[in-house]
C-alpha positions as CSV (number, residue, x, y, z in Angstrom):
1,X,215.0,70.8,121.1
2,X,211.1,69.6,121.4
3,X,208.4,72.2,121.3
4,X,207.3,72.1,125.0
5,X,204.1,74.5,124.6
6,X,202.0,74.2,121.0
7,X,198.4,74.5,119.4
8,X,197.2,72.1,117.4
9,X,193.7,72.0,115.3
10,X,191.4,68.9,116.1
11,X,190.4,66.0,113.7
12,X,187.3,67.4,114.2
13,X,188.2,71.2,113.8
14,X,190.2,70.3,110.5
15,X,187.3,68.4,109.1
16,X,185.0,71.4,109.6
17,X,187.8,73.8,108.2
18,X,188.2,71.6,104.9
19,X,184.4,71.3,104.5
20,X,184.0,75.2,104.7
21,X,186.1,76.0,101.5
22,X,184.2,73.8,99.4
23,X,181.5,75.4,97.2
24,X,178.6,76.3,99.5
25,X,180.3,75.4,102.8
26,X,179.3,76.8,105.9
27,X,182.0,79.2,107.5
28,X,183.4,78.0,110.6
29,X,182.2,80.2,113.9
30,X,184.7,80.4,116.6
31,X,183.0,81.7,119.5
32,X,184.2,80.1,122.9
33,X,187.3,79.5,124.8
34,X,187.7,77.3,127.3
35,X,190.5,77.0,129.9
36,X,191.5,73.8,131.9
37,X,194.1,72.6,134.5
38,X,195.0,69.6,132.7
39,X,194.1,67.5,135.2
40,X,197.0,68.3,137.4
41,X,200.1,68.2,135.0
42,X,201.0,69.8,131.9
43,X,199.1,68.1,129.1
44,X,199.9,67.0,125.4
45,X,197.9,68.9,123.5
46,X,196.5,65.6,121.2
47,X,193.7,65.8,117.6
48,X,191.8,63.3,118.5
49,X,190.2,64.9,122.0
50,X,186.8,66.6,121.7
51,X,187.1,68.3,125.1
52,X,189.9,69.6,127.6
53,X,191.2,66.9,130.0
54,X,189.6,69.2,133.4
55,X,187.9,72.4,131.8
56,X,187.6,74.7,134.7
57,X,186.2,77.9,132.8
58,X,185.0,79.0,129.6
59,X,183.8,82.0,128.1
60,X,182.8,83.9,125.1
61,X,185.9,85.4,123.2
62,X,186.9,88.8,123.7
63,X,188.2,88.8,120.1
64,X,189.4,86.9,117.6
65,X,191.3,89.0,114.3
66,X,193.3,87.9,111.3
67,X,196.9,88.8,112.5
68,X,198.6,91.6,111.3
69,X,201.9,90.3,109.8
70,X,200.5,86.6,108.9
71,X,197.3,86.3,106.8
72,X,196.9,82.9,107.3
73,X,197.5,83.6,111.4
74,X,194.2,83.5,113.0
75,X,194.6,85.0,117.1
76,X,191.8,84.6,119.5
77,X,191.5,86.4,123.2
78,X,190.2,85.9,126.0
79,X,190.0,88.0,129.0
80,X,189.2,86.1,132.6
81,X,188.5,89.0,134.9
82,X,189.4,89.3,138.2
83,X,186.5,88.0,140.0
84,X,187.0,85.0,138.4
85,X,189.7,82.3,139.9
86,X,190.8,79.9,142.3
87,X,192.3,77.7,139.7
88,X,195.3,76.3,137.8
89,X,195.8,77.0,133.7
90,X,197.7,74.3,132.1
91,X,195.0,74.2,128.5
92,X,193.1,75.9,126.1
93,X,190.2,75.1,124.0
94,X,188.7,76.9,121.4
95,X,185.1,76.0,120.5
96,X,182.8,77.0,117.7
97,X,179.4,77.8,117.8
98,X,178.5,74.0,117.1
99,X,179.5,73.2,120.5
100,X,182.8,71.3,118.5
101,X,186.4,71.9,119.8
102,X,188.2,73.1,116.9
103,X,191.5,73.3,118.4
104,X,193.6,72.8,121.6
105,X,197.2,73.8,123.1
106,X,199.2,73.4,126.2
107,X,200.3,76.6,127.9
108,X,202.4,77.8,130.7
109,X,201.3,76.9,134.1
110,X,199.6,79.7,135.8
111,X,197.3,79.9,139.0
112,X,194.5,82.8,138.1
113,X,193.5,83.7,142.0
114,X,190.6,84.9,143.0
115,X,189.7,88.1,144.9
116,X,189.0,86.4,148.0
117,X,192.8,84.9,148.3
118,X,194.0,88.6,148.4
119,X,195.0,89.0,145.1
120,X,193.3,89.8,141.9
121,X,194.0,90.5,137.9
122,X,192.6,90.6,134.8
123,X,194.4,87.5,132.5
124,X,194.5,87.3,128.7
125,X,194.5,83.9,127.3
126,X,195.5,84.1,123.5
127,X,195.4,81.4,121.3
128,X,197.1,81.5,117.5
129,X,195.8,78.9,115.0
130,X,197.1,78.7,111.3
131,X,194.5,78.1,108.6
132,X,195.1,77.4,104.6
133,X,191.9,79.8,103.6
134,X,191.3,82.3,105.8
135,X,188.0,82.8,104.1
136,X,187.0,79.7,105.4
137,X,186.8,81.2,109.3
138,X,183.8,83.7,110.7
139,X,186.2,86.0,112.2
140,X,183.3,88.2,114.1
141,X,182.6,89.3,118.2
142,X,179.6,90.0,119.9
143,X,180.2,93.3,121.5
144,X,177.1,92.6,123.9
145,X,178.6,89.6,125.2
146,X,182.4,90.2,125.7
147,X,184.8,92.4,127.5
148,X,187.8,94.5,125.5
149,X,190.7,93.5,126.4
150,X,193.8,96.3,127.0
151,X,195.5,95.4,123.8
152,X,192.3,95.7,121.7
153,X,191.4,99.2,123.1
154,X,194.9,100.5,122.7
155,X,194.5,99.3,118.9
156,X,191.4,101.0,118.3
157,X,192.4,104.4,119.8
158,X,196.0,103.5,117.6
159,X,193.5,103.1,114.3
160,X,191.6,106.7,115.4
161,X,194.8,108.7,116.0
162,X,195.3,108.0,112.5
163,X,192.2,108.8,111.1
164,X,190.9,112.1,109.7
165,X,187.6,111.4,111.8
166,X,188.5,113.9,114.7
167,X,188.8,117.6,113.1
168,X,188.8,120.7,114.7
169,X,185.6,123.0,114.0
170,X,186.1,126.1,111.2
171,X,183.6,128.8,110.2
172,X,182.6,126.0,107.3
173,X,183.3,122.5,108.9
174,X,181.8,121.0,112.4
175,X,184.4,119.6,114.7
176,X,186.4,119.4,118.1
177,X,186.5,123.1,119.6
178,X,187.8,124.4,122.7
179,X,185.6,126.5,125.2
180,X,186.3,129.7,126.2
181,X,185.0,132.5,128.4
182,X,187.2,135.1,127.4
183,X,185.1,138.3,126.3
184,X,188.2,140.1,124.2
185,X,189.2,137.1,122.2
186,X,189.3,137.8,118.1
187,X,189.6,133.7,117.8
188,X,188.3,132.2,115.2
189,X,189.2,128.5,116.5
190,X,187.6,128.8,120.2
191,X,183.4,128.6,121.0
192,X,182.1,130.9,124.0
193,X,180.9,129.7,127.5
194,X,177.8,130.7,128.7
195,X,179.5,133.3,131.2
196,X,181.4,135.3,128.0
197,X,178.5,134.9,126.3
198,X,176.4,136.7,129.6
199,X,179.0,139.0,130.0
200,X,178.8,140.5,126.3
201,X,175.1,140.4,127.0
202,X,175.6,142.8,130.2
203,X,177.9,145.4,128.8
204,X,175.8,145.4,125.4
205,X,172.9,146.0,127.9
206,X,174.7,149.0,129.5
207,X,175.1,147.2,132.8
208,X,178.4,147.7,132.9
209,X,180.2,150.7,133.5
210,X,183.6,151.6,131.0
211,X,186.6,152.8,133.4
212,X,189.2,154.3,131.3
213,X,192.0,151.9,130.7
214,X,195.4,152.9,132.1
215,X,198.7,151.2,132.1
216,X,197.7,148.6,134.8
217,X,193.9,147.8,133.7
218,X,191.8,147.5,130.8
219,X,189.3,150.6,129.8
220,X,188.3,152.6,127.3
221,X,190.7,154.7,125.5
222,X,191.3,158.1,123.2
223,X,193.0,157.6,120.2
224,X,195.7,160.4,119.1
225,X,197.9,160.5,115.9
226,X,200.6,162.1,117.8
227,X,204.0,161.0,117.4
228,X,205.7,163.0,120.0
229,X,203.1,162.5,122.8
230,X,204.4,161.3,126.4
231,X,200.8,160.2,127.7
232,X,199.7,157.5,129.2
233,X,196.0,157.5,129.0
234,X,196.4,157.9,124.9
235,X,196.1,155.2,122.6
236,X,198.5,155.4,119.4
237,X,196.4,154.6,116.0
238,X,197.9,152.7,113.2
239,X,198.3,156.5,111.6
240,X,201.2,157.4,114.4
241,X,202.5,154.2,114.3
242,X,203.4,154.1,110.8
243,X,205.0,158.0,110.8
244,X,207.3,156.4,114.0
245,X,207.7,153.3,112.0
246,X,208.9,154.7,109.3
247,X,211.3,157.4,110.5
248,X,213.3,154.7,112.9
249,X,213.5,152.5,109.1
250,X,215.1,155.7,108.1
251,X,217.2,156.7,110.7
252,X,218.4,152.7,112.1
253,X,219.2,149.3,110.6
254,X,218.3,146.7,112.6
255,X,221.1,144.2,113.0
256,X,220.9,140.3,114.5
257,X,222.4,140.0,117.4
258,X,225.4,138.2,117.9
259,X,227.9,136.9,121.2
260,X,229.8,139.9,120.3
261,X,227.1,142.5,119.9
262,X,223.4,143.4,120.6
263,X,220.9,143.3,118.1
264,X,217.3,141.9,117.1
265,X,217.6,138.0,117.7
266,X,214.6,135.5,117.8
267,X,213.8,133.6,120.3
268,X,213.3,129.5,121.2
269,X,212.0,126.9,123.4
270,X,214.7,123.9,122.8
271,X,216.5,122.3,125.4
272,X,218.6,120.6,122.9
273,X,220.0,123.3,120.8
274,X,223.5,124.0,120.4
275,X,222.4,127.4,118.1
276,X,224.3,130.5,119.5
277,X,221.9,132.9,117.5
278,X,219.0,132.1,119.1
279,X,218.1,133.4,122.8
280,X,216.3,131.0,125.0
281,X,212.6,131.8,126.9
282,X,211.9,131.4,130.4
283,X,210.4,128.2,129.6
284,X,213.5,126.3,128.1
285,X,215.4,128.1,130.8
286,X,213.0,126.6,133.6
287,X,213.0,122.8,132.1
288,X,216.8,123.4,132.1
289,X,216.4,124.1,135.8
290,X,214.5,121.5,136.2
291,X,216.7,118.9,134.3
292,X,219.4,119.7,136.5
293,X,218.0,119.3,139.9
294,X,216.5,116.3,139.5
295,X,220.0,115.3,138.5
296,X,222.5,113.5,141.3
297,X,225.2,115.6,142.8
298,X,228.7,114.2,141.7
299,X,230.3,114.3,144.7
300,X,227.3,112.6,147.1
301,X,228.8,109.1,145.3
302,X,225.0,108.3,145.1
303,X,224.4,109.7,148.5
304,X,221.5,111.5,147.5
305,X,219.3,108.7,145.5
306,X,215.8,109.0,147.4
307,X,215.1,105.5,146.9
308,X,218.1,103.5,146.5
309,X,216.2,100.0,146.5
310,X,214.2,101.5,143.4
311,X,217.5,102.5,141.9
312,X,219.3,99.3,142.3
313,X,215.9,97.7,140.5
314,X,216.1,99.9,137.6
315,X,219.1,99.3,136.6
316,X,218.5,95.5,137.1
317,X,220.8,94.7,140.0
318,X,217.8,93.6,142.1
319,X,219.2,89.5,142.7
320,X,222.7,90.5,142.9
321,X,221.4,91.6,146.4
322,X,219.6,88.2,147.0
323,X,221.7,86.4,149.0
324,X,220.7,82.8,148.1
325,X,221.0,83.6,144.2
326,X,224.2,85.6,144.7
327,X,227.3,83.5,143.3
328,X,230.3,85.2,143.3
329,X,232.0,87.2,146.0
330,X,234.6,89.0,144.4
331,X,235.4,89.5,140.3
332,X,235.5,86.9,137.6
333,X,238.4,84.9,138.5
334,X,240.4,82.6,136.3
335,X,240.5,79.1,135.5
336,X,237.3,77.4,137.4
337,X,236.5,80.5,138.4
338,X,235.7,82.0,134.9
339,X,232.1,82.1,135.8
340,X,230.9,79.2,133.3
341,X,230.0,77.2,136.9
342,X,228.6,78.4,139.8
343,X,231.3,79.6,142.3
344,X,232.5,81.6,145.5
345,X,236.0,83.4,145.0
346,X,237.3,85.4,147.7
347,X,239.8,87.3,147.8
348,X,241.8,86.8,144.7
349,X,240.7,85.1,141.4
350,X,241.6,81.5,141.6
351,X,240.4,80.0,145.4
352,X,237.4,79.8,146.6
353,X,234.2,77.0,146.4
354,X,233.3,75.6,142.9
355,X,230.0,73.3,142.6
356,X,231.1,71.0,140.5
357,X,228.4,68.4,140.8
358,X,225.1,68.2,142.6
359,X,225.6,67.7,146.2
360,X,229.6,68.6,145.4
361,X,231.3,71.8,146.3
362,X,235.1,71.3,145.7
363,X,237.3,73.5,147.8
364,X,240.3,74.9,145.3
365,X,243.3,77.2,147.2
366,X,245.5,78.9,144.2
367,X,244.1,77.0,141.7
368,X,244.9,73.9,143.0
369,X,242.1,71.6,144.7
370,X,242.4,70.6,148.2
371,X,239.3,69.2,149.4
372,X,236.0,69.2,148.6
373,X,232.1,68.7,150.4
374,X,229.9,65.8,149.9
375,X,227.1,64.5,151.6
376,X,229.3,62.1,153.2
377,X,231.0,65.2,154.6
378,X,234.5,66.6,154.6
379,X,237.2,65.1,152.0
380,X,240.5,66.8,152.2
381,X,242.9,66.0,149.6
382,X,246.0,67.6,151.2
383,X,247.4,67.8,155.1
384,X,245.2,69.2,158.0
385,X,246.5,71.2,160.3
386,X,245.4,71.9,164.0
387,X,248.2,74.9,165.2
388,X,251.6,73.2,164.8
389,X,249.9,69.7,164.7
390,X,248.7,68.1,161.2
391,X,247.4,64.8,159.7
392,X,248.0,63.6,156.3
393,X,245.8,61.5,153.3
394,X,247.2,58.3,155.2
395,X,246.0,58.7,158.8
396,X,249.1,59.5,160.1
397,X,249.5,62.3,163.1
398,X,252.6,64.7,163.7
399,X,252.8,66.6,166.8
400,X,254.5,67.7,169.9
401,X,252.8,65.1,171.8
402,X,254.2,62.2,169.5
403,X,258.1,64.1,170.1
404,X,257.6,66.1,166.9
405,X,257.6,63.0,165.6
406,X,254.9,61.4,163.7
407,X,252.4,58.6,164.9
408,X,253.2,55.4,163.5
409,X,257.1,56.0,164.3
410,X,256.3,57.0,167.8
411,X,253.9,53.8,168.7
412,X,256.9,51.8,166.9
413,X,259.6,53.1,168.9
414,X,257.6,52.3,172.4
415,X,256.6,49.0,171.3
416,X,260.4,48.3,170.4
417,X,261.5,49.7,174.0
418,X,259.2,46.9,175.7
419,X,260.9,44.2,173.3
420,X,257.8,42.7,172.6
421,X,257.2,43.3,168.7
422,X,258.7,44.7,165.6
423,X,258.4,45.0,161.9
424,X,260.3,43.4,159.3
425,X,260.1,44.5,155.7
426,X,256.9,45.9,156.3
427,X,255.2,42.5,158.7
428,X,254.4,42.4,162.0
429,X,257.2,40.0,163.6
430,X,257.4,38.8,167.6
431,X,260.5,39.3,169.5
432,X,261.9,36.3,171.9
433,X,263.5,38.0,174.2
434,X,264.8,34.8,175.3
435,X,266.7,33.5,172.4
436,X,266.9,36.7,170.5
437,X,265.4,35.6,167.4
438,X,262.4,37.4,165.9
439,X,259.9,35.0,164.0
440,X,256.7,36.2,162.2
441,X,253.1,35.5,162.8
442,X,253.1,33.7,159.3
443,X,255.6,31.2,160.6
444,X,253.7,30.5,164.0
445,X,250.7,29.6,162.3
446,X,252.4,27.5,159.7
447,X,254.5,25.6,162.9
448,X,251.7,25.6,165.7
449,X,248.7,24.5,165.5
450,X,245.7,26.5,166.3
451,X,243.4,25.7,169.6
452,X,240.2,24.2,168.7
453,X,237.0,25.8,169.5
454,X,233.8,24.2,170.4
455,X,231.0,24.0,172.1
456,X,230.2,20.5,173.9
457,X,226.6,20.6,174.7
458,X,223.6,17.8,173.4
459,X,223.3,19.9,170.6
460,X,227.1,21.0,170.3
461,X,229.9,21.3,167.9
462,X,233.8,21.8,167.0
463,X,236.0,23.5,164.8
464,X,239.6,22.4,164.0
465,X,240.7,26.1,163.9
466,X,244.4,24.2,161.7
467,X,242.2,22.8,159.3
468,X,238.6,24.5,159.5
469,X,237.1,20.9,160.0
470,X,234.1,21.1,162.1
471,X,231.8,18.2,163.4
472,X,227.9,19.2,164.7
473,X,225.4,17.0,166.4
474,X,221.9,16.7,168.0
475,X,219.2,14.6,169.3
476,X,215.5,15.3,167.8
477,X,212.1,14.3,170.0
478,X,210.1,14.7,166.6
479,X,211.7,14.7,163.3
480,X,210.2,14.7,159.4
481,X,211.4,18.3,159.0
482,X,214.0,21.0,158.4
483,X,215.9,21.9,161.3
484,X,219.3,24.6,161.9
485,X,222.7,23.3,162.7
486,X,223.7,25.0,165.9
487,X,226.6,27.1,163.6
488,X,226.3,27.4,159.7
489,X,229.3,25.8,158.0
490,X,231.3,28.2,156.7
491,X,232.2,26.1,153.2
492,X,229.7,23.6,153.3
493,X,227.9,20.4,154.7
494,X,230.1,16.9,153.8
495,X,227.0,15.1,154.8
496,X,224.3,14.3,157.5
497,X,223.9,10.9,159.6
498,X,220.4,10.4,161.1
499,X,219.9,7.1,163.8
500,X,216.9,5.9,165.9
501,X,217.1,6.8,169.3
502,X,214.6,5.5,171.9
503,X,211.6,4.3,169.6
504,X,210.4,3.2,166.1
505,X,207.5,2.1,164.4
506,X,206.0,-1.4,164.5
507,X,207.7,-2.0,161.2
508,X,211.4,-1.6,159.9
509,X,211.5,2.3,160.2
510,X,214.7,3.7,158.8
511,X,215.9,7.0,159.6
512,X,217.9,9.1,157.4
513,X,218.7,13.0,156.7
514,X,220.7,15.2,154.6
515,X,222.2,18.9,154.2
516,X,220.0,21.5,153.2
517,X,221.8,24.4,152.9
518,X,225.1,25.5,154.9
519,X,223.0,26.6,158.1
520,X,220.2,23.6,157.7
521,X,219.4,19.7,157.4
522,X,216.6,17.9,156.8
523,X,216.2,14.4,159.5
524,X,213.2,12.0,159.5
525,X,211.8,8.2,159.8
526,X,210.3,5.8,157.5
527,X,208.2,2.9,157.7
528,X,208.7,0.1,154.6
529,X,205.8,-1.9,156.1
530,X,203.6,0.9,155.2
531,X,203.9,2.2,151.4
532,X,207.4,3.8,152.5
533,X,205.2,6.2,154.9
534,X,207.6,9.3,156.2
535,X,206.8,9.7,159.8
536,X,208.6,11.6,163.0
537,X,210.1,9.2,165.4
538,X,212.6,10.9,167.6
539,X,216.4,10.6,165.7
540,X,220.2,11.4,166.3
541,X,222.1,12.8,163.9
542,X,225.9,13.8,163.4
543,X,226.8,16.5,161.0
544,X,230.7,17.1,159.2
545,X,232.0,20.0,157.2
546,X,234.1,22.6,156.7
């Protein structure tokens, strides 16, 4: 199969290529794309052109790279915005800085519209040419000039993710930091707002007054070293702490917990953990939740899809619900209904509509094919029936009308009841009633003869209708020309007699004619006194043939 859509470098492109990997050559300087409609049709992209068949926009590239995978592969961009349009796209140019096309390609055809028709977007032409020496290709943008396309952005921030170039802040490095306002944080990793740093100011300041803390607010505190205390406004210091700490080591093991007993077990955030010695947090608990209510209820059959359109989309069904693209009513039948040609089968696999040709749809019942639909109209293959009537492939009608009898027998048998006709071995014969014989049209005409036919005017004519014999003739007030016999002879013209009628010329003036074709004859005079000179006296003529 032909390559419909292609790029191909120019004469001139390749010349300016081959000339830049020489010693000292100037690198080549793509800068420019240009886009055209072809002038109507979809072009052949050809080396020799030096422009675009209809260029209807051009620009500065957006970028132009060495591709990834393919050294040699050199890809170009260009972004039309949306302002820009009101045009097809059927070609693409790309243009150094020289002013010299360097290469050109056909592309898919594509209208770019304009914001004023209602509809805009932002449309990336790319262009890949394939070069021996990539050396021998400026491969640079400027970023003044152009627009980034999506693709090139998405690289770039692709290219910084992976870089070390973004680090958090330490004590000993700058970097990113998050803000905080917090006046109690011990972070090392945060930098304080403006309002933490006011509010330290303040309480240094003594402008703001300690409460004691208590179990439902912060405050100052006491400190106590007791370990048998039951107050609430004390604060335990590392001292107590360890004595408690270290009499429940001696007094209790802690064990993990199992599903069989309690114990000291650590807890997760997975949603996808099948662990049963780990104990789930509120937070894995509420995306659970979550999970399972936006999940559909089994028993609404799909009852409770919000947007069933949507759905349908998604799970690309969206034609099947197209009526003029929809084929098939009913599964994937057998036979010519195996789904390798368009079809209709209804109600069981093998009958239903194939469309077996363009302009054809054949009609099949059980597999077998009764009919079909052409632009002639309705061909039926097998009976049709109207109630308990029904015609067959020959023409023939039975119904109650005929007796429950069929047509042809029916016309027959009332024909035979007046005497008047019959058929023998398949001909139509004539009954005599008189003499009781029957004789057949072929031995009437081979005994009788036919009645002639004519008509007997001054310009008139018979037929022998036995023998086909037919005799014409005329009279002619001016003659030297071709005139029409008053019928065409079917066979042909035997031959044409031509007389003098009521004048001549001063010398001998002959008259004569002849056939010209089955329908015509030519009939004139001629004087021998005057160098044979063919003039139109008035003439007779008399015409025989068959």
């Amino acid at each position: 199969m032909s390559t419909k859509f292609k790029t191909i470098i120019t004469t001139a492109g390749a010349a300016k290529l081959a000339a830049a990997t020489l010693p000292g050559g100037k690198k080549v300087n793509i800068t420019v794309m240009a886009v055209g409609d072809g002038g109507g049709s979809l072009p052949e992209p050809n080396a020799s052109q030096t422009k675009l068949i209809n260029e209807v926009w051009r620009h500065a590239l957006n970028k132009i790279s060495q591709d990834n995978r393919n050294s040699n592969y050199i890809v170009a961009e260009l972004v039309i915005p949306p302002e820009v349009g009101g045009f097809w796209m059927r070609e693409l140019g790309l243009y150094d800085d020289e002013g010299i096309l360097i290469a050109v390609a056909n592309m898919a055809e594509s209208y770019k519209p304009e914001l004023a028709e209602g509809s805009g977007r932002a449309q990336t032409c790319r262009m890949v040419i394939i070069v021996s020496n990539i050396a021998s290709v400026e491969l640079s943008i400027d970023s003044t000039m152009v627009m980034a396309t999506q693709d090139y952005v998405d690289d770039k921030l692709a290219e910084h993710e992976k870089s070390r170039r973004h680090p958090d802040a330490t004590l000993s490095e700058k970097g990113f930091t998050q803000l905080s306002s917090a006046t109690d944080s011990a972070s090392e990793e945060l930098a304080a707002t403006p309002k933490a740093v006011k509010a330290a100011y303040d309480l240094a300041n003594a402008k703001y007054t300690a409460q004691d803390a208590t179990t439902t607010r912060k405050g100052l505190v006491q400190l106590s070293n007791a370990t048998d205390s039951m107050s609430e406004t004390l604060a335990a210091t590392p001292k107590a702490v360890k004595v408690a700490y270290d009499l429940a080591n001696a007094k209790y093991t802690a064990q993990d917990a199992t599903t069989a007993r309690k114990g000291i077990i650590q807890l997760s955030n997975a949603t996808d953990s099948t662990s049963e010695a780990l104990a789930a947090t509120p937070k894995a608990v509420k995306a659970a939740m979550d999970n399972a209510n936006r999940r559909l209820e089994k028993n609404s059959n799909g009852g409770d899809i919000p947007d069933k359109a949507k759905f349908v989309e998604n799970l690309g069904l969206k034609e099947t619900l197209n009526p003029t693209k929809r084929v098939s009513i009913g599964s994937i039948g057998t036979g010519v209904f195996d789904g390798s040609t368009p079809c209709i089968n209804i109600g069981d696999s093998d009958s239903g509509f194939i469309g077996s040709a363009d302009g054809v749809l054949d009609i099949y019942c059980n597999g077998a094919k009764v009919g079909y639909i052409d632009g002639n109209g309705l061909h039926m293959l097998t009976d049709i029936h109207f109630d308990n009537a029904r015609m067959t492939t020959n023409g023939d009608i039975f119904s109650s009308v005929w007796g429950n009898n069929w047509l042809s027998i029916w016309i027959t048998n009332q024909l035979n009841t007046r005497g008047t006709i019959d058929w023998i071995n398949s001909e139509l014969a004539i009954r005599d009633n008189n003499i009781n014989t029957r004789a057949t049209i072929d031995y009437v005409n081979q005994t009788f003869a036919r009645k002639n036919t004519g008509s007997i005017q001054d310009w008139g004519w018979i037929l022998d209708d036995s023998t086909g014999f037919i005799m014409q003739w005329g009279t002619l007030g001016n003659s030297n020309g071709t005139y029409n016999f008053p019928r065409a002879f079917p066979v042909g013209c035997f031959t044409v007699f031509v007389t003098n009628t009521n004048a001549q010329g001063t010398q001998v003036d002959n008259a004569f004619g002849y056939p010209v074709s089955n329908s015509q004859f030519f009939a004139a005079t001629k004087s021998s006194g005057m160098a044979n000179l063919v003039n139109n006296f008035p003439v007779a003529w008399f015409a025989i043939g068959r």
